[in-house]
Structures are given as C-alpha cells and as structure tokens.
C-alpha positions in Angstrom: 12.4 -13.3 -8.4 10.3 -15.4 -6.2 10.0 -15.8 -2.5 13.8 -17.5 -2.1 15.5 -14.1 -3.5 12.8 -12.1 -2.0 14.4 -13.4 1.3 18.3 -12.6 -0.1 17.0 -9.3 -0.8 15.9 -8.5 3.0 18.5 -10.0 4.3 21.0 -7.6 2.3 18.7 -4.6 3.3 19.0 -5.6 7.4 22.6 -4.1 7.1 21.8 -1.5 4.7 22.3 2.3 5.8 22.7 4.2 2.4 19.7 2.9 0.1 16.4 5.2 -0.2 14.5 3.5 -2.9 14.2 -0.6 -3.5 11.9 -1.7 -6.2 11.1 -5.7 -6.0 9.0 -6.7 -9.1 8.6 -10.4 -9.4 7.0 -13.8 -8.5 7.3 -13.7 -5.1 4.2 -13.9 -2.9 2.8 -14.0 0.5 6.2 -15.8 2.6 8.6 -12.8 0.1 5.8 -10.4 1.3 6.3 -11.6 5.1 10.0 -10.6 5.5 9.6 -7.6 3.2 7.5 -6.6 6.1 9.7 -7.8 8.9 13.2 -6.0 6.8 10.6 -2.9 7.2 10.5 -3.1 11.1 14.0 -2.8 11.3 15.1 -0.9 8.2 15.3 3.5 8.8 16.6 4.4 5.3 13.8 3.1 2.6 11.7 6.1 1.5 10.4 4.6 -1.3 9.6 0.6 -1.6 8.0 -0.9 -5.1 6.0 -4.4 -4.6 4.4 -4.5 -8.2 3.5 -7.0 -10.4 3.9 -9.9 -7.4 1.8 -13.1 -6.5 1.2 -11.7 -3.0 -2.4 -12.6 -1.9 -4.0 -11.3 1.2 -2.2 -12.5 3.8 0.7 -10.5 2.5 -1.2 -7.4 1.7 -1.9 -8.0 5.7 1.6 -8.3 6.7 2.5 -5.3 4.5 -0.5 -3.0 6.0 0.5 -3.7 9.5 4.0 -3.4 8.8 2.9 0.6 7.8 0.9 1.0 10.6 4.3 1.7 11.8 6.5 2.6 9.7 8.2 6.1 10.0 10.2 6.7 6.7 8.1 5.1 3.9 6.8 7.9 2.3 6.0 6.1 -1.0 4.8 2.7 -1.5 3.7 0.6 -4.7 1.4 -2.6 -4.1 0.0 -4.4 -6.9 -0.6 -8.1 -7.4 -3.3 -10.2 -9.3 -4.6 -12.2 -6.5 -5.3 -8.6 -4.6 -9.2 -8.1 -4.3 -11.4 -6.8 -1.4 -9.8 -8.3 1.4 -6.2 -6.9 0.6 -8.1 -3.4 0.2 -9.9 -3.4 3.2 -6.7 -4.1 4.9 -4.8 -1.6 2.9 -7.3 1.0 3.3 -6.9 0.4 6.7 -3.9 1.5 7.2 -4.1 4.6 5.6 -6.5 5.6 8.8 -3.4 5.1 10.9 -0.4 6.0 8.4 0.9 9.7 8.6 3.6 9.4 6.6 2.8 8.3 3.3 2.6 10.4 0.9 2.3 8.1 -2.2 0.4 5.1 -3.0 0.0 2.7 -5.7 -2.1 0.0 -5.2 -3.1 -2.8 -8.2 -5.7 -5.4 -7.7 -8.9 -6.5 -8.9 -10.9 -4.4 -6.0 -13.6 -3.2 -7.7 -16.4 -1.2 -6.7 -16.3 -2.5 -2.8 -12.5 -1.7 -2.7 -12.9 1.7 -3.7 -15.5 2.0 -0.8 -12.9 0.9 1.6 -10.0 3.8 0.3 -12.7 6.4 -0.5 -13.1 6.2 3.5 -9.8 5.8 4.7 -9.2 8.7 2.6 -11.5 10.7 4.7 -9.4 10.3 7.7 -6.0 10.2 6.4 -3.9 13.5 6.4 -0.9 13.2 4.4 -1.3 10.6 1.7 -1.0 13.5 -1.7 -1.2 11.1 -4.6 -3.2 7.4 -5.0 -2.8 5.3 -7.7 -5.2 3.0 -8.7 -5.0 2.1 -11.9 -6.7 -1.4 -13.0 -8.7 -2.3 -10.6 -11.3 -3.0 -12.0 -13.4 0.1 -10.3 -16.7 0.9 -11.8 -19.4 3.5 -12.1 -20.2 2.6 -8.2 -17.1 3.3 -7.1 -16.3 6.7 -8.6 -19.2 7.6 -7.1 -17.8 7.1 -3.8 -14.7 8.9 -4.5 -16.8 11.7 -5.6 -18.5 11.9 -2.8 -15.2 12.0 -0.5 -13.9 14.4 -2.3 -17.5 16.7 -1.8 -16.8 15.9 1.9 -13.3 16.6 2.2 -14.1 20.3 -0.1 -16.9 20.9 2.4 -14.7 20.1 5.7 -12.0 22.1 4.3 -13.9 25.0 3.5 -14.8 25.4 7.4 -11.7 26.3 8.7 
C-alpha cells in the first residue's frame, strides 16, 4: 500500500466507531504517515495501531510522535521503517516523556547506539510504557550499556519508596 491507500484507509477510519486494532504494513511514507496522524486526532476507538515495515522517514516519525503527545486510547503502537535513524528516535523518545498511556512499543530503525540513548532516557521519566520492542536497530555494546544503566536507576528509585 502506499501513500494513496494510506489516505483511503484514514478516511474510512474518520467514521469508524467499532474497530480497536488497524495494522498498515506497506510502502507508504511520510504524506501516509501525515494523515495516519491527523485520523489519530480525531479517531477515540484504536487501541492498537501497526505502522511496520513503511518508507516513513523522519518527518513522519514527527508527525506520529506529536500525534501521541496526545493521544488518549493508543495503548499499543508499532513503528518501524528503514529510513528511521536518530532523528526519528529522538523524536519518538520524546514522546514517551509526555505519553501516559502507552503501554506497548515497537519501534524499528537503524538507531543505533545514539538512539538507544535517547529511549534509555525517556524511559526514565515515562510511567506506563510495560513492554519496548526494539528489535534491529542496529544497537551496540554502547547502547546496552545505557539501558543498563536506566534500569540500575529505575531499581534504585524504586527501591526508595
């Protein structure tokens, strides 16, 4: 599918009131992204919305992010693209700071190291998000290292109480 029926798609979903879940796998990159985002605005029903194996670059990682800044009723979302790198997971990551109530994440890109910097601190901030996903991106020694560390933090901090 590319960005044409990405756009048939959302427009179908504006009206929808019974769907929870909506998996859009496919060719479609940043303008498919762009009114994914926009449907999401508007749409109270989707728990659960798949965006794997796309062409979206970073502008749509961007449009997606901001999109669940907001969002009330995604509580599982899967983002993967081969064009993703550090930009789309410093925006991503972002999000998660503000986000409260996803609970699932799958994110696929080639972030590496400097990616995994940018969740491993949103992570340290972010309440509700139970499972991440980030298989194949390219994360090295470095970035484990800063997981590891997060997770040291978030033991200690818990601990406290």
């Amino acid at each position: 599918m590319g960005d044409s029926g990405a756009q048939y798609v959302v427009e179908m979903m504006k009206e929808n009131k019974t769907l929870t879940d909506l998996g859009l796998a496919g060719n479609f990159g940043d303008l498919g992204a762009q009114c994914v985002a926009e449907m999401m605005k508007e749409n109270q029903t989707l728990t659960t919305l798949g965006l794997g194996g796309t062409k979206i670059g970073d502008l749509g990682a961007q449009c997606v992010a901001e999109m669940m800044k907001e969002n009330k009723t995604l509580t599982s979302l899967m983002l993967s693209s081969e064009f993703f790198g550090d930009s789309s997971a410093r925006c991503v990551a972002e999000m998660l700071k503000e986000n409260q109530t996803l609970t699932f994440l799958g994110f696929g890109g080639d972030i590496g190291d400097s990616g995994a910097q940018f969740f491993s601190e949103a992570l340290k901030e972010n309440t509700t998000l139970t499972y991440l996903d980030l298989n194949n991106c390219n994360i090295g020694d470095s970035g484990a290292q800063f997981f590891s560390e997060m997770l040291k933090d978030s033991h200690r901090s818990h601990s406290r109480r």
